[in-house]
C-alpha positions in Angstrom: 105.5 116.8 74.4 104.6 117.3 78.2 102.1 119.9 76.8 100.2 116.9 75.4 101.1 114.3 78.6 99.6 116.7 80.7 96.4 117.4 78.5 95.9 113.2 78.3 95.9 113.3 81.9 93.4 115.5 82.7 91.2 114.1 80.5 91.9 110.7 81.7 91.2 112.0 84.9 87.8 113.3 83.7 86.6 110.2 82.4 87.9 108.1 86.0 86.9 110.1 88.4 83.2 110.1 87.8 83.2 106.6 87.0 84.9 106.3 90.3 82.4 108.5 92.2 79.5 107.2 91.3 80.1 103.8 92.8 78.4 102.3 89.5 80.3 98.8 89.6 79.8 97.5 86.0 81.2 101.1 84.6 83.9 101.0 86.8 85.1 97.8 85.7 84.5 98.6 82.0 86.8 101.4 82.4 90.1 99.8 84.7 89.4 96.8 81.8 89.8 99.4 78.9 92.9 101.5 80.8 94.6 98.3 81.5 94.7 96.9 77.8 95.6 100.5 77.1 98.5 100.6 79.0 99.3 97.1 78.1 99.0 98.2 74.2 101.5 101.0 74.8 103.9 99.3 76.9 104.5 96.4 74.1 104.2 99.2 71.6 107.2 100.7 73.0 109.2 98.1 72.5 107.8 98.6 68.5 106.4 94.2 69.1 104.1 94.2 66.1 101.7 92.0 67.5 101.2 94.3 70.7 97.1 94.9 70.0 96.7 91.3 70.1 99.3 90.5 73.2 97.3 93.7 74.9 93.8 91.9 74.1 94.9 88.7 75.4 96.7 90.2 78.7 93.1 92.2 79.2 91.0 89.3 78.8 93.3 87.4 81.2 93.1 90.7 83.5 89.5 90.9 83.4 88.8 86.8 84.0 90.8 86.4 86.3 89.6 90.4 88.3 86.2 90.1 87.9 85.1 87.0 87.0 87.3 84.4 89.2 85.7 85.9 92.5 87.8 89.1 92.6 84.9 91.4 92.0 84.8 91.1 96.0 88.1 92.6 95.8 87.2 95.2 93.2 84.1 96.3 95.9 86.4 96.2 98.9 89.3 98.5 96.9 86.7 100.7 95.1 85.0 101.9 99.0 88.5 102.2 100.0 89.6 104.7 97.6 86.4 106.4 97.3 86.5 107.1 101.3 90.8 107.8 100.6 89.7 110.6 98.3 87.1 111.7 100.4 88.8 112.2 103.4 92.7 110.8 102.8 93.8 111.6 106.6 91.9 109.6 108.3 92.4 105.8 109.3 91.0 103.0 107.0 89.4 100.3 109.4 89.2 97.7 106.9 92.8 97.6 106.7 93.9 98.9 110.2 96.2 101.0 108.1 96.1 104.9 108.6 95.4 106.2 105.1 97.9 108.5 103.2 
């Protein structure tokens, strides 16, 4: 079992971080969109709720109206240039924030 956890993460990994690095704003949406309803999916499907692909499409479509459509795709700019220059260089301070990073 962690065999597998640890082979989903590194490819989950694989596919984020070059959407992340390559600053492309429409694929980086598409893909926190399509991990959220995942996650979503699998936490109702936990709990073995029958109807958790359609709670998990409504939650996502809340998710992404309310992110990137209801003027947070300001927000989604701001936080994507933060982590970017976090994973760039995660010991130095963040102006944006006034907070020192890491």
């Amino acid at each position: 079992m962690l065999k597998t956890r640890v082979i989903t993460a590194v490819l989950l990994l694989a596919v984020l971080l070059p959407v992340l690095f390559s600053g492309y704003q429409p694929a980086v949406n598409v893909v926190v969109a399509v991990f959220f309803g995942a996650a979503v999916w699998e936490a109702f499907r936990l709990f073995k709720n029958r109807a958790a692909i359609v709670v998990a499409a409504a939650w996502t479509a809340a998710f992404v109206y309310t992110f990137f459509f209801n003027s947070g795709l300001d927000q989604s700019k701001f936080w994507l240039g933060h982590w970017r220059r976090h994973l760039a260089d995660p010991f130095r301070a963040v102006p944006e924030t006034g907070l020192a990073a890491g």
